[in-house]
C-alpha positions, 0 to 999 in steps of 0.5 A, spaced: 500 500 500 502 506 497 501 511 504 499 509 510 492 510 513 492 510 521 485 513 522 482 508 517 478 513 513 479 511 506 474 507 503 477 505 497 485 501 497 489 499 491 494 494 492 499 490 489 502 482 489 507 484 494 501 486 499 498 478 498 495 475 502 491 481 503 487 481 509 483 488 513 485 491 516 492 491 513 499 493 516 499 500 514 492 501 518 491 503 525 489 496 529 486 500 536 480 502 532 479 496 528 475 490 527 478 483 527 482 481 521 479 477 515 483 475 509 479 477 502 480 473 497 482 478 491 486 473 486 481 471 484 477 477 481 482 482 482 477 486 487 475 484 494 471 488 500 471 488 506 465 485 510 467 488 516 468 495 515 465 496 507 473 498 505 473 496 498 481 493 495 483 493 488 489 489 486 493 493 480 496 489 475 491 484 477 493 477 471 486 473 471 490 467 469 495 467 475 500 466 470 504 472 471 504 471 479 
């Protein structure tokens, strides 16, 4: 993830391979005020949100083959 978001504000998070497993809320998000964390299965569709908080996560480069990754 780009910048961190210690206050987790954003509703919108693009992420790359180097980010996977990806799961909210991520390293870069403040854990005093968050939900437990869940692994969003974002591989398969290149687009995952979260079920807890509604954040959405879009992965950039996303290969629908995998075969790249």
């Amino acid at each position: 993830m780009s910048q961190n978001n210690k206050t987790n504000s954003k509703r919108h998070y693009e992420v790359t391979y180097k980010d996977l497993p990806l799961h909210c809320p991520t390293p870069d998000m403040s854990v005093w005020n968050s939900h437990p964390r869940v692994y969003l299965p974002i591989e398969e569709t290149g687009k995952a949100k979260c079920p807890y908080c509604g954040a959405e996560y879009t992965l950039i480069g996303w290969d629908p083959d995998h075969s790249a990754h």
